[in-house]
C-alpha positions in Angstrom: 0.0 0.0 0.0 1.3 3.5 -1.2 2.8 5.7 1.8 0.8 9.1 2.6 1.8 12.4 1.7 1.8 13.0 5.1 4.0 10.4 6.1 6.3 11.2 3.0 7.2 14.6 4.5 7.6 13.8 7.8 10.2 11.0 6.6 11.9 13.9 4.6 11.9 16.4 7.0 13.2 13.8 9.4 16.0 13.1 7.1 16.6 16.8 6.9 16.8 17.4 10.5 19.4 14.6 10.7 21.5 16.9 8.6 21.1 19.1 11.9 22.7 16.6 14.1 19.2 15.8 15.4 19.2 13.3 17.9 16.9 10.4 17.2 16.8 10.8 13.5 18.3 9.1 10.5 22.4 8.6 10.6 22.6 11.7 13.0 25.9 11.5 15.3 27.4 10.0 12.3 29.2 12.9 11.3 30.0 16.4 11.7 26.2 18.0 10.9 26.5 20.4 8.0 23.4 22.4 9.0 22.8 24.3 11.8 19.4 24.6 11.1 16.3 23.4 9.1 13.5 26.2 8.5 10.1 25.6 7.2 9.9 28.5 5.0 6.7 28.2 3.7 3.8 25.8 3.9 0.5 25.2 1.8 -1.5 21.7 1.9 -5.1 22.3 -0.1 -6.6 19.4 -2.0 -9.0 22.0 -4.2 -6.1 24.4 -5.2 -2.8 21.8 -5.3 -5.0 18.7 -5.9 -3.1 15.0 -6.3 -3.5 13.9 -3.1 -3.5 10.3 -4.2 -0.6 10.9 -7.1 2.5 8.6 -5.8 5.2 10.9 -7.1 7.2 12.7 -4.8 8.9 15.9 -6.1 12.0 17.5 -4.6 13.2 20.9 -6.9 16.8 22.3 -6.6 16.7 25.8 -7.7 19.6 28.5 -9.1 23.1 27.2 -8.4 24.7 29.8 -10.5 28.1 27.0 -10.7 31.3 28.6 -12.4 34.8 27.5 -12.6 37.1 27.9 -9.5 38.8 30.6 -11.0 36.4 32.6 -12.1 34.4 32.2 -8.4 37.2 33.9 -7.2 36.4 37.0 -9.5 33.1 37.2 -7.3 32.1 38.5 -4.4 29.7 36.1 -3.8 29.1 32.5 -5.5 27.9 28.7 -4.4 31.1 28.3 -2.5 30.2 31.5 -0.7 27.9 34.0 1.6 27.3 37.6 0.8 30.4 38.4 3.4 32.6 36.3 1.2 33.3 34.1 4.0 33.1 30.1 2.3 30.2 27.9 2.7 30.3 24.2 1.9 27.3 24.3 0.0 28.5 21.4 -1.7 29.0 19.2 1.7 25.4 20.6 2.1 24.4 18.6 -1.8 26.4 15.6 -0.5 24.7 15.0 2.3 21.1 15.8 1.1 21.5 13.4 -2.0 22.7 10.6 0.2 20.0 11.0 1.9 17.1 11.4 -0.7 18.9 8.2 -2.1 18.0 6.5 1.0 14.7 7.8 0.9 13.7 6.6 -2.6 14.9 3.0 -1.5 12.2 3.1 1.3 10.0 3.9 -1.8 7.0 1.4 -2.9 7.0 -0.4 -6.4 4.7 2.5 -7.5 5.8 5.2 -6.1 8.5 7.6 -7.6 11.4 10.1 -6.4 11.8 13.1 -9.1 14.7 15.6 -8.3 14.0 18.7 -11.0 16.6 21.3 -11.0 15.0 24.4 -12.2 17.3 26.0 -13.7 20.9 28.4 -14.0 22.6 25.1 -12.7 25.6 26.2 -14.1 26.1 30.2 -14.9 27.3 31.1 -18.9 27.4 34.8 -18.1 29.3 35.2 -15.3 31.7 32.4 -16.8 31.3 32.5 -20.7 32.6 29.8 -23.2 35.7 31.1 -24.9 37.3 29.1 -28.1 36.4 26.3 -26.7 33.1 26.0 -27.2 29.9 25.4 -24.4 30.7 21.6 -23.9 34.3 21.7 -22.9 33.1 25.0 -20.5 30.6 22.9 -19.1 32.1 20.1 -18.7 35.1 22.2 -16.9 32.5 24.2 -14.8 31.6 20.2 -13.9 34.9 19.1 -13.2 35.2 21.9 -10.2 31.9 20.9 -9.0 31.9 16.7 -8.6 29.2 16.8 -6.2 26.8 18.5 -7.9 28.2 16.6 -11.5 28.1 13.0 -9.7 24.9 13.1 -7.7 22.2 15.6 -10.2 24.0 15.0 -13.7 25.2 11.8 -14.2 22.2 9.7 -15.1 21.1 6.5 -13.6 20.9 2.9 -15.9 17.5 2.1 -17.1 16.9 -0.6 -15.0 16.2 -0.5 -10.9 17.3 1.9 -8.4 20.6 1.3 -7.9 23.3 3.9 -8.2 24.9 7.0 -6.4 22.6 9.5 -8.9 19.9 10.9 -8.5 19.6 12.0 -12.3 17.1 14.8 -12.1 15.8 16.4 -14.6 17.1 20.0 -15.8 15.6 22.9 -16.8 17.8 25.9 -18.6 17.2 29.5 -17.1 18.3 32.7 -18.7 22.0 31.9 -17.6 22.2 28.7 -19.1 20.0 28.8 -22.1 22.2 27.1 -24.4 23.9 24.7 -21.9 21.6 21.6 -23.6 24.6 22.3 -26.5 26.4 20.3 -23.8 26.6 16.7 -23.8 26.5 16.1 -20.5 23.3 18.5 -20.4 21.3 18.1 -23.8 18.1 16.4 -21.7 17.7 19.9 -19.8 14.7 21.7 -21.6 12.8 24.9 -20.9 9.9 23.4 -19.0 8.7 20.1 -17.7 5.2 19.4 -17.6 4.2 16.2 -15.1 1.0 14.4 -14.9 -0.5 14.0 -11.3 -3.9 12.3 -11.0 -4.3 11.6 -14.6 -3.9 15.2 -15.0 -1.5 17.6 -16.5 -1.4 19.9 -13.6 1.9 20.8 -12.8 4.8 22.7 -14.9 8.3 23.7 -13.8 10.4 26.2 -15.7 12.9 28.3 -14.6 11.0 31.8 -14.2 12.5 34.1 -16.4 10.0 33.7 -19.3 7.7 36.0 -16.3 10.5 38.4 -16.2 9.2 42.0 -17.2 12.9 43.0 -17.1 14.6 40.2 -19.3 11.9 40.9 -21.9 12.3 44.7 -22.4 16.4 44.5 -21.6 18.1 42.8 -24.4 20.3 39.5 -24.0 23.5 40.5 -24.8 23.3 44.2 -22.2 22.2 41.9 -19.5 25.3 39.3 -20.3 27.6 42.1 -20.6 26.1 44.1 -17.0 26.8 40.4 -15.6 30.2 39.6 -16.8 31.5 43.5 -16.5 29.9 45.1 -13.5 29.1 42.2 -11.7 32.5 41.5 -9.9 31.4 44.7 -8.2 28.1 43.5 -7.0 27.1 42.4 -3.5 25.2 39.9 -2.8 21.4 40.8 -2.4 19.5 40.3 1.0 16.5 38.6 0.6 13.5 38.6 3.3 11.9 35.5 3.7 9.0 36.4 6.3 5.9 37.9 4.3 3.6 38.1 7.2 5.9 41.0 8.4 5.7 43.1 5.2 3.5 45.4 6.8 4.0 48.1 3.9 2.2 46.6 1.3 -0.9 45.8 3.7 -1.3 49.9 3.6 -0.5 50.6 -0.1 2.3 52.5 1.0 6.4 50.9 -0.3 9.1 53.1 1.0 7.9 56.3 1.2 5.5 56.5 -2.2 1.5 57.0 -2.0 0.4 54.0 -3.6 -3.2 53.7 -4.8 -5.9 52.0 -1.8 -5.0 48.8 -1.6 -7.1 46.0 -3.0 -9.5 43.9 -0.5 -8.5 42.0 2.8 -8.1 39.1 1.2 -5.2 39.9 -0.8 -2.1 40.2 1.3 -0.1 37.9 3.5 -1.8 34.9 4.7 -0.8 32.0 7.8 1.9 32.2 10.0 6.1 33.0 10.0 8.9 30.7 9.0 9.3 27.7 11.7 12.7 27.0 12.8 12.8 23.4 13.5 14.8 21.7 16.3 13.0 18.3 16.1 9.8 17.0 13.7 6.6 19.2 14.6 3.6 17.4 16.0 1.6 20.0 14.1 2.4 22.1 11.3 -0.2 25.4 9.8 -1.8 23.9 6.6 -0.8 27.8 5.6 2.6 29.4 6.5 3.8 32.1 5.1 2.2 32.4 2.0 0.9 35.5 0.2 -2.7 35.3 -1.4 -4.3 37.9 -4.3 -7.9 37.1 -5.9 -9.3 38.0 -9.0 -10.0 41.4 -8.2 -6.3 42.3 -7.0 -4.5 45.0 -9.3 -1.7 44.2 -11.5 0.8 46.0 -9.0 -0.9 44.0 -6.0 0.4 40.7 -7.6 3.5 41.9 -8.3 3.7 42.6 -4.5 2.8 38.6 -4.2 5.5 37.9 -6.9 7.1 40.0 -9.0 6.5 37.0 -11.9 3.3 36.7 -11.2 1.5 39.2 -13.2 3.2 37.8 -16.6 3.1 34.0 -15.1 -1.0 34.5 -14.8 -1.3 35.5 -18.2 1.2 32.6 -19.7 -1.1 30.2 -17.5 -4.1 31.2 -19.7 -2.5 30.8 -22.8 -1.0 27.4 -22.2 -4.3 26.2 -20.8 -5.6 27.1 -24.0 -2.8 26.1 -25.6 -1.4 28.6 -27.1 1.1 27.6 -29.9 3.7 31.4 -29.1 4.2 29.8 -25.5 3.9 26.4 -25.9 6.7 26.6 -28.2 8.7 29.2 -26.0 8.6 26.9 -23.4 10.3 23.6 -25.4 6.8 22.1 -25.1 6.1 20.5 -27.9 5.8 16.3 -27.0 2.2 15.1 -28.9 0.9 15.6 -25.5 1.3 19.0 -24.8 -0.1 20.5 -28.4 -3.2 20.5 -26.9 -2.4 22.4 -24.2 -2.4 22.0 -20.4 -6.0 22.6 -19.3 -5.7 21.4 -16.0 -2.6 23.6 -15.2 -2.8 24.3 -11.5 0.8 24.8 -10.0 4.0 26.4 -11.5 7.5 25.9 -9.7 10.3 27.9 -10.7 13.3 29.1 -9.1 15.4 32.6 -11.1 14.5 35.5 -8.6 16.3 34.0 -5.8 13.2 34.9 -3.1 11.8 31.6 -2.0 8.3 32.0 -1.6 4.8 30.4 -2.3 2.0 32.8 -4.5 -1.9 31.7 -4.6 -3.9 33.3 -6.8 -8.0 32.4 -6.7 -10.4 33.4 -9.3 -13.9 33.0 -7.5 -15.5 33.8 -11.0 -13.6 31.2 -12.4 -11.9 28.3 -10.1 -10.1 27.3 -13.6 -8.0 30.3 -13.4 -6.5 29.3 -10.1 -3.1 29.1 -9.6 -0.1 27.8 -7.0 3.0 29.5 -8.0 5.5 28.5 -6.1 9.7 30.1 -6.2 12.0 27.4 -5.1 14.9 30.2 -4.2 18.1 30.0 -5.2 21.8 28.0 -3.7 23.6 31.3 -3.6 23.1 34.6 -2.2 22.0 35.5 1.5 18.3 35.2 3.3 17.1 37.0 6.1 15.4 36.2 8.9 14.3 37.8 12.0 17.0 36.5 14.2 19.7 37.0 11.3 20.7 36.7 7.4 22.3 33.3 6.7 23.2 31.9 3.3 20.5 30.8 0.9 19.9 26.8 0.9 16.8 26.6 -0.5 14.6 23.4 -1.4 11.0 22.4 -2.8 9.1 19.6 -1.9 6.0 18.4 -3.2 3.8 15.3 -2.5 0.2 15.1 -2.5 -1.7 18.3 -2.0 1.3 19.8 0.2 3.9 22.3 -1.2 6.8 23.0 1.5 9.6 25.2 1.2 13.0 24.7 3.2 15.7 26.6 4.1 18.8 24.5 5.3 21.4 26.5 7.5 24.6 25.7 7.1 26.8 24.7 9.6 
Protein backbone atom coordinates (compact mmCIF):
# COMPACT_ATOMS: atom_id res chain seq x y z
CA UNK A 1 0.00 0.00 0.00
CA UNK A 2 1.26 3.51 -1.15
CA UNK A 3 2.78 5.66 1.80
CA UNK A 4 0.78 9.08 2.57
CA UNK A 5 1.84 12.44 1.69
CA UNK A 6 1.83 13.05 5.13
CA UNK A 7 4.02 10.42 6.05
CA UNK A 8 6.30 11.24 3.04
CA UNK A 9 7.17 14.64 4.49
CA UNK A 10 7.62 13.81 7.78
CA UNK A 11 10.19 11.03 6.61
CA UNK A 12 11.87 13.89 4.60
CA UNK A 13 11.85 16.36 6.96
CA UNK A 14 13.22 13.80 9.43
CA UNK A 15 16.03 13.05 7.11
CA UNK A 16 16.60 16.78 6.93
CA UNK A 17 16.78 17.36 10.51
CA UNK A 18 19.43 14.55 10.66
CA UNK A 19 21.53 16.88 8.61
CA UNK A 20 21.08 19.13 11.86
CA UNK A 21 22.66 16.64 14.08
CA UNK A 22 19.24 15.83 15.41
CA UNK A 23 19.21 13.31 17.93
CA UNK A 24 16.94 10.40 17.22
CA UNK A 25 16.77 10.84 13.50
CA UNK A 26 18.26 9.06 10.50
CA UNK A 27 22.40 8.60 10.59
CA UNK A 28 22.62 11.71 12.98
CA UNK A 29 25.94 11.50 15.30
CA UNK A 30 27.37 9.99 12.28
CA UNK A 31 29.16 12.93 11.31
CA UNK A 32 30.03 16.41 11.70
CA UNK A 33 26.18 17.98 10.94
CA UNK A 34 26.47 20.39 7.95
CA UNK A 35 23.41 22.38 8.96
CA UNK A 36 22.84 24.27 11.81
CA UNK A 37 19.42 24.56 11.06
CA UNK A 38 16.34 23.41 9.08
CA UNK A 39 13.46 26.16 8.53
CA UNK A 40 10.10 25.64 7.19
CA UNK A 41 9.89 28.46 4.99
CA UNK A 42 6.67 28.22 3.71
CA UNK A 43 3.84 25.75 3.91
CA UNK A 44 0.45 25.22 1.76
CA UNK A 45 -1.47 21.69 1.95
CA UNK A 46 -5.14 22.30 -0.05
CA UNK A 47 -6.55 19.36 -2.00
CA UNK A 48 -8.97 21.96 -4.19
CA UNK A 49 -6.06 24.45 -5.16
CA UNK A 50 -2.79 21.82 -5.29
CA UNK A 51 -5.05 18.67 -5.94
CA UNK A 52 -3.11 14.99 -6.32
CA UNK A 53 -3.55 13.94 -3.13
CA UNK A 54 -3.46 10.34 -4.23
CA UNK A 55 -0.61 10.92 -7.09
CA UNK A 56 2.45 8.61 -5.78
CA UNK A 57 5.24 10.88 -7.08
CA UNK A 58 7.23 12.72 -4.76
CA UNK A 59 8.93 15.94 -6.12
CA UNK A 60 12.00 17.52 -4.64
CA UNK A 61 13.17 20.85 -6.89
CA UNK A 62 16.80 22.30 -6.58
CA UNK A 63 16.67 25.80 -7.75
CA UNK A 64 19.64 28.45 -9.11
CA UNK A 65 23.09 27.25 -8.36
CA UNK A 66 24.71 29.77 -10.51
CA UNK A 67 28.13 26.97 -10.68
CA UNK A 68 31.32 28.60 -12.41
CA UNK A 69 34.76 27.52 -12.59
CA UNK A 70 37.15 27.94 -9.45
CA UNK A 71 38.80 30.62 -10.97
CA UNK A 72 36.36 32.59 -12.15
CA UNK A 73 34.41 32.23 -8.45
CA UNK A 74 37.20 33.91 -7.20
CA UNK A 75 36.44 37.02 -9.46
CA UNK A 76 33.06 37.22 -7.30
CA UNK A 77 32.06 38.51 -4.36
CA UNK A 78 29.69 36.06 -3.82
CA UNK A 79 29.06 32.49 -5.47
CA UNK A 80 27.85 28.66 -4.44
CA UNK A 81 31.14 28.31 -2.55
CA UNK A 82 30.23 31.53 -0.69
CA UNK A 83 27.93 33.96 1.61
CA UNK A 84 27.27 37.59 0.83
CA UNK A 85 30.42 38.41 3.39
CA UNK A 86 32.59 36.28 1.22
CA UNK A 87 33.34 34.07 3.95
CA UNK A 88 33.13 30.08 2.33
CA UNK A 89 30.16 27.93 2.74
CA UNK A 90 30.31 24.20 1.89
CA UNK A 91 27.29 24.33 0.04
CA UNK A 92 28.53 21.38 -1.70
CA UNK A 93 29.01 19.16 1.67
CA UNK A 94 25.43 20.56 2.14
CA UNK A 95 24.43 18.63 -1.82
CA UNK A 96 26.42 15.58 -0.50
CA UNK A 97 24.72 14.96 2.30
CA UNK A 98 21.11 15.77 1.13
CA UNK A 99 21.46 13.43 -2.03
CA UNK A 100 22.66 10.63 0.24
CA UNK A 101 19.97 10.97 1.90
CA UNK A 102 17.08 11.43 -0.73
CA UNK A 103 18.93 8.16 -2.10
CA UNK A 104 18.03 6.50 1.00
CA UNK A 105 14.70 7.75 0.89
CA UNK A 106 13.75 6.60 -2.62
CA UNK A 107 14.87 3.02 -1.50
CA UNK A 108 12.20 3.13 1.32
CA UNK A 109 10.01 3.94 -1.79
CA UNK A 110 7.02 1.44 -2.86
CA UNK A 111 6.97 -0.39 -6.40
CA UNK A 112 4.65 2.46 -7.50
CA UNK A 113 5.84 5.16 -6.08
CA UNK A 114 8.54 7.56 -7.65
CA UNK A 115 11.42 10.06 -6.45
CA UNK A 116 11.78 13.15 -9.07
CA UNK A 117 14.70 15.59 -8.32
CA UNK A 118 14.02 18.66 -11.01
CA UNK A 119 16.65 21.29 -10.97
CA UNK A 120 14.97 24.42 -12.16
CA UNK A 121 17.35 26.02 -13.70
CA UNK A 122 20.94 28.37 -13.99
CA UNK A 123 22.61 25.13 -12.67
CA UNK A 124 25.60 26.18 -14.05
CA UNK A 125 26.10 30.24 -14.92
CA UNK A 126 27.33 31.05 -18.90
CA UNK A 127 27.37 34.78 -18.10
CA UNK A 128 29.31 35.17 -15.34
CA UNK A 129 31.69 32.41 -16.81
CA UNK A 130 31.26 32.51 -20.73
CA UNK A 131 32.56 29.85 -23.20
CA UNK A 132 35.67 31.14 -24.89
CA UNK A 133 37.32 29.14 -28.11
CA UNK A 134 36.41 26.32 -26.68
CA UNK A 135 33.08 26.04 -27.22
CA UNK A 136 29.94 25.40 -24.35
CA UNK A 137 30.70 21.59 -23.91
CA UNK A 138 34.33 21.70 -22.94
CA UNK A 139 33.11 24.97 -20.47
CA UNK A 140 30.64 22.90 -19.11
CA UNK A 141 32.15 20.07 -18.68
CA UNK A 142 35.15 22.15 -16.89
CA UNK A 143 32.55 24.16 -14.77
CA UNK A 144 31.57 20.16 -13.90
CA UNK A 145 34.89 19.09 -13.16
CA UNK A 146 35.20 21.90 -10.18
CA UNK A 147 31.95 20.90 -9.01
CA UNK A 148 31.90 16.66 -8.61
CA UNK A 149 29.15 16.82 -6.24
CA UNK A 150 26.79 18.46 -7.93
CA UNK A 151 28.16 16.60 -11.48
CA UNK A 152 28.09 13.03 -9.66
CA UNK A 153 24.91 13.06 -7.69
CA UNK A 154 22.18 15.60 -10.17
CA UNK A 155 24.00 15.00 -13.69
CA UNK A 156 25.18 11.81 -14.20
CA UNK A 157 22.18 9.75 -15.14
CA UNK A 158 21.14 6.49 -13.57
CA UNK A 159 20.89 2.87 -15.87
CA UNK A 160 17.54 2.13 -17.05
CA UNK A 161 16.90 -0.62 -15.00
CA UNK A 162 16.15 -0.45 -10.94
CA UNK A 163 17.35 1.87 -8.35
CA UNK A 164 20.58 1.26 -7.95
CA UNK A 165 23.27 3.94 -8.18
CA UNK A 166 24.92 6.99 -6.39
CA UNK A 167 22.60 9.48 -8.89
CA UNK A 168 19.89 10.88 -8.53
CA UNK A 169 19.60 11.97 -12.26
CA UNK A 170 17.12 14.78 -12.10
CA UNK A 171 15.82 16.44 -14.60
CA UNK A 172 17.05 19.98 -15.77
CA UNK A 173 15.55 22.94 -16.78
CA UNK A 174 17.80 25.90 -18.61
CA UNK A 175 17.20 29.49 -17.14
CA UNK A 176 18.26 32.72 -18.70
CA UNK A 177 22.05 31.94 -17.63
CA UNK A 178 22.16 28.72 -19.09
CA UNK A 179 20.04 28.77 -22.06
CA UNK A 180 22.16 27.08 -24.41
CA UNK A 181 23.89 24.70 -21.95
CA UNK A 182 21.62 21.62 -23.64
CA UNK A 183 24.62 22.26 -26.46
CA UNK A 184 26.35 20.34 -23.82
CA UNK A 185 26.58 16.67 -23.75
CA UNK A 186 26.50 16.14 -20.48
CA UNK A 187 23.33 18.54 -20.40
CA UNK A 188 21.29 18.06 -23.75
CA UNK A 189 18.05 16.42 -21.68
CA UNK A 190 17.70 19.91 -19.81
CA UNK A 191 14.75 21.74 -21.60
CA UNK A 192 12.79 24.92 -20.88
CA UNK A 193 9.86 23.41 -18.97
CA UNK A 194 8.66 20.10 -17.69
CA UNK A 195 5.16 19.38 -17.60
CA UNK A 196 4.20 16.20 -15.07
CA UNK A 197 1.01 14.38 -14.89
CA UNK A 198 -0.47 14.02 -11.32
CA UNK A 199 -3.86 12.29 -10.96
CA UNK A 200 -4.31 11.56 -14.62
CA UNK A 201 -3.88 15.24 -15.02
CA UNK A 202 -1.54 17.57 -16.49
CA UNK A 203 -1.41 19.86 -13.62
CA UNK A 204 1.93 20.76 -12.81
CA UNK A 205 4.80 22.70 -14.89
CA UNK A 206 8.26 23.72 -13.77
CA UNK A 207 10.45 26.17 -15.70
CA UNK A 208 12.87 28.26 -14.61
CA UNK A 209 10.95 31.75 -14.24
CA UNK A 210 12.48 34.07 -16.43
CA UNK A 211 10.03 33.70 -19.34
CA UNK A 212 7.75 36.00 -16.31
CA UNK A 213 10.48 38.43 -16.22
CA UNK A 214 9.21 42.01 -17.20
CA UNK A 215 12.93 42.98 -17.07
CA UNK A 216 14.55 40.16 -19.25
CA UNK A 217 11.91 40.86 -21.93
CA UNK A 218 12.32 44.67 -22.42
CA UNK A 219 16.38 44.53 -21.58
CA UNK A 220 18.13 42.77 -24.36
CA UNK A 221 20.34 39.51 -23.96
CA UNK A 222 23.51 40.52 -24.84
CA UNK A 223 23.26 44.21 -22.25
CA UNK A 224 22.24 41.94 -19.48
CA UNK A 225 25.29 39.27 -20.26
CA UNK A 226 27.55 42.08 -20.61
CA UNK A 227 26.12 44.11 -17.01
CA UNK A 228 26.76 40.39 -15.61
CA UNK A 229 30.19 39.58 -16.82
CA UNK A 230 31.45 43.52 -16.50
CA UNK A 231 29.87 45.11 -13.49
CA UNK A 232 29.14 42.17 -11.67
CA UNK A 233 32.45 41.49 -9.94
CA UNK A 234 31.36 44.68 -8.19
CA UNK A 235 28.13 43.53 -7.04
CA UNK A 236 27.11 42.38 -3.51
CA UNK A 237 25.21 39.90 -2.79
CA UNK A 238 21.43 40.76 -2.35
CA UNK A 239 19.54 40.28 1.02
CA UNK A 240 16.46 38.59 0.64
CA UNK A 241 13.54 38.61 3.31
CA UNK A 242 11.92 35.54 3.67
CA UNK A 243 8.96 36.41 6.31
CA UNK A 244 5.91 37.90 4.29
CA UNK A 245 3.63 38.14 7.22
CA UNK A 246 5.86 40.98 8.36
CA UNK A 247 5.66 43.09 5.17
CA UNK A 248 3.54 45.42 6.75
CA UNK A 249 4.04 48.08 3.86
CA UNK A 250 2.20 46.59 1.28
CA UNK A 251 -0.89 45.83 3.70
CA UNK A 252 -1.26 49.87 3.61
CA UNK A 253 -0.48 50.60 -0.14
CA UNK A 254 2.32 52.49 0.99
CA UNK A 255 6.38 50.88 -0.27
CA UNK A 256 9.10 53.06 1.05
CA UNK A 257 7.87 56.28 1.23
CA UNK A 258 5.47 56.47 -2.19
CA UNK A 259 1.54 56.97 -1.96
CA UNK A 260 0.39 54.00 -3.62
CA UNK A 261 -3.25 53.70 -4.78
CA UNK A 262 -5.86 52.01 -1.80
CA UNK A 263 -4.96 48.76 -1.57
CA UNK A 264 -7.09 46.02 -2.96
CA UNK A 265 -9.54 43.91 -0.46
CA UNK A 266 -8.54 41.99 2.85
CA UNK A 267 -8.14 39.10 1.16
CA UNK A 268 -5.24 39.92 -0.76
CA UNK A 269 -2.06 40.25 1.35
CA UNK A 270 -0.07 37.90 3.51
CA UNK A 271 -1.83 34.89 4.74
CA UNK A 272 -0.81 31.96 7.76
CA UNK A 273 1.90 32.21 10.05
CA UNK A 274 6.09 33.01 9.96
CA UNK A 275 8.94 30.66 8.96
CA UNK A 276 9.30 27.70 11.66
CA UNK A 277 12.75 27.00 12.80
CA UNK A 278 12.80 23.36 13.46
CA UNK A 279 14.79 21.70 16.27
CA UNK A 280 12.97 18.35 16.05
CA UNK A 281 9.81 16.96 13.71
CA UNK A 282 6.62 19.17 14.63
CA UNK A 283 3.60 17.39 16.04
CA UNK A 284 1.61 20.02 14.08
CA UNK A 285 2.38 22.14 11.32
CA UNK A 286 -0.23 25.44 9.78
CA UNK A 287 -1.83 23.87 6.56
CA UNK A 288 -0.78 27.78 5.65
CA UNK A 289 2.63 29.37 6.54
CA UNK A 290 3.85 32.13 5.09
CA UNK A 291 2.21 32.44 2.04
CA UNK A 292 0.90 35.49 0.19
CA UNK A 293 -2.70 35.25 -1.36
CA UNK A 294 -4.27 37.88 -4.26
CA UNK A 295 -7.92 37.06 -5.94
CA UNK A 296 -9.25 38.03 -9.02
CA UNK A 297 -9.96 41.44 -8.23
CA UNK A 298 -6.33 42.30 -6.98
CA UNK A 299 -4.55 45.02 -9.30
CA UNK A 300 -1.70 44.20 -11.47
CA UNK A 301 0.84 45.98 -8.97
CA UNK A 302 -0.85 44.00 -6.03
CA UNK A 303 0.39 40.66 -7.61
CA UNK A 304 3.49 41.90 -8.32
CA UNK A 305 3.68 42.55 -4.49
CA UNK A 306 2.80 38.56 -4.19
CA UNK A 307 5.48 37.89 -6.89
CA UNK A 308 7.11 39.96 -8.96
CA UNK A 309 6.47 37.04 -11.90
CA UNK A 310 3.25 36.65 -11.17
CA UNK A 311 1.49 39.21 -13.23
CA UNK A 312 3.23 37.76 -16.60
CA UNK A 313 3.12 34.03 -15.13
CA UNK A 314 -0.97 34.46 -14.84
CA UNK A 315 -1.28 35.48 -18.23
CA UNK A 316 1.23 32.57 -19.68
CA UNK A 317 -1.11 30.21 -17.55
CA UNK A 318 -4.14 31.19 -19.68
CA UNK A 319 -2.47 30.81 -22.81
CA UNK A 320 -1.03 27.42 -22.16
CA UNK A 321 -4.28 26.17 -20.81
CA UNK A 322 -5.62 27.11 -24.02
CA UNK A 323 -2.79 26.15 -25.64
CA UNK A 324 -1.38 28.62 -27.13
CA UNK A 325 1.06 27.57 -29.88
CA UNK A 326 3.72 31.42 -29.06
CA UNK A 327 4.17 29.84 -25.51
CA UNK A 328 3.93 26.36 -25.87
CA UNK A 329 6.73 26.56 -28.21
CA UNK A 330 8.71 29.16 -26.03
CA UNK A 331 8.59 26.85 -23.39
CA UNK A 332 10.26 23.64 -25.38
CA UNK A 333 6.81 22.13 -25.12
CA UNK A 334 6.12 20.52 -27.92
CA UNK A 335 5.76 16.28 -26.96
CA UNK A 336 2.16 15.12 -28.86
CA UNK A 337 0.86 15.59 -25.52
CA UNK A 338 1.33 19.00 -24.82
CA UNK A 339 -0.14 20.53 -28.40
CA UNK A 340 -3.20 20.47 -26.91
CA UNK A 341 -2.36 22.42 -24.21
CA UNK A 342 -2.42 22.00 -20.36
CA UNK A 343 -6.02 22.58 -19.33
CA UNK A 344 -5.75 21.44 -15.96
CA UNK A 345 -2.61 23.59 -15.17
CA UNK A 346 -2.77 24.30 -11.49
CA UNK A 347 0.79 24.79 -9.97
CA UNK A 348 3.99 26.39 -11.53
CA UNK A 349 7.46 25.94 -9.71
CA UNK A 350 10.34 27.91 -10.71
CA UNK A 351 13.33 29.13 -9.15
CA UNK A 352 15.40 32.65 -11.10
CA UNK A 353 14.47 35.47 -8.58
CA UNK A 354 16.31 34.02 -5.76
CA UNK A 355 13.23 34.91 -3.15
CA UNK A 356 11.77 31.60 -2.00
CA UNK A 357 8.27 31.99 -1.58
CA UNK A 358 4.78 30.37 -2.26
CA UNK A 359 2.00 32.79 -4.51
CA UNK A 360 -1.89 31.72 -4.58
CA UNK A 361 -3.92 33.26 -6.77
CA UNK A 362 -8.01 32.38 -6.74
CA UNK A 363 -10.38 33.43 -9.30
CA UNK A 364 -13.93 32.97 -7.52
CA UNK A 365 -15.50 33.75 -11.01
CA UNK A 366 -13.62 31.20 -12.42
CA UNK A 367 -11.90 28.35 -10.14
CA UNK A 368 -10.06 27.35 -13.65
CA UNK A 369 -7.96 30.31 -13.43
CA UNK A 370 -6.52 29.34 -10.07
CA UNK A 371 -3.09 29.06 -9.59
CA UNK A 372 -0.11 27.80 -6.98
CA UNK A 373 3.00 29.47 -8.05
CA UNK A 374 5.55 28.46 -6.09
CA UNK A 375 9.70 30.09 -6.19
CA UNK A 376 11.97 27.41 -5.15
CA UNK A 377 14.91 30.21 -4.19
CA UNK A 378 18.06 30.04 -5.20
CA UNK A 379 21.80 27.98 -3.72
CA UNK A 380 23.57 31.30 -3.63
CA UNK A 381 23.13 34.64 -2.17
CA UNK A 382 22.01 35.50 1.48
CA UNK A 383 18.29 35.20 3.30
CA UNK A 384 17.10 37.00 6.06
CA UNK A 385 15.43 36.24 8.91
CA UNK A 386 14.28 37.83 11.96
CA UNK A 387 17.02 36.49 14.15
CA UNK A 388 19.70 36.98 11.29
CA UNK A 389 20.74 36.71 7.44
CA UNK A 390 22.30 33.31 6.68
CA UNK A 391 23.20 31.87 3.30
CA UNK A 392 20.48 30.77 0.86
CA UNK A 393 19.87 26.75 0.94
CA UNK A 394 16.80 26.60 -0.52
CA UNK A 395 14.56 23.45 -1.37
CA UNK A 396 11.01 22.42 -2.77
CA UNK A 397 9.11 19.64 -1.94
CA UNK A 398 6.05 18.42 -3.16
CA UNK A 399 3.84 15.28 -2.55
CA UNK A 400 0.16 15.10 -2.53
CA UNK A 401 -1.67 18.34 -2.01
CA UNK A 402 1.32 19.76 0.21
CA UNK A 403 3.92 22.31 -1.23
CA UNK A 404 6.81 23.05 1.51
CA UNK A 405 9.58 25.21 1.23
CA UNK A 406 12.99 24.73 3.19
CA UNK A 407 15.69 26.60 4.10
CA UNK A 408 18.82 24.53 5.26
CA UNK A 409 21.40 26.53 7.47
CA UNK A 410 24.64 25.68 7.14
CA UNK A 411 26.78 24.72 9.64
Amino acid sequence: MARSADSIHAELLHRLLALAGAAGYHGAGAARPCLSAVRLIARFCDEDLVGAGDDPTVYVFFPDFHLVESATASRYRFGFDTSGQGAVVDRAAILEALCEHLLGFRGTLEDDQELRVVHLGDFVDLWRDPPATTGIPAKVASILRDHPVAHRRLVTRRPASGRSGGTLSADFLRGNHDLDADRAPLLSHARRAFAYERDGRRSLLATHGDLFDLIERKIPEGVRRWAVKSIGPEVAATRYPIDRTRDQRRATGREEGRDRPPPDPPANGPDGRPPLTLRQAPTWLPTTLNIWVTTEAAREYTQSWSHVLLPIALDCARGLRHGVAEILQKMDLRAPADRAGLPDLRVLVVGHSHRPCICVHEDADDPHQNLVLVDCGAWIETSEFADGDVPSCHLGILCGPDIRLYQLDPA
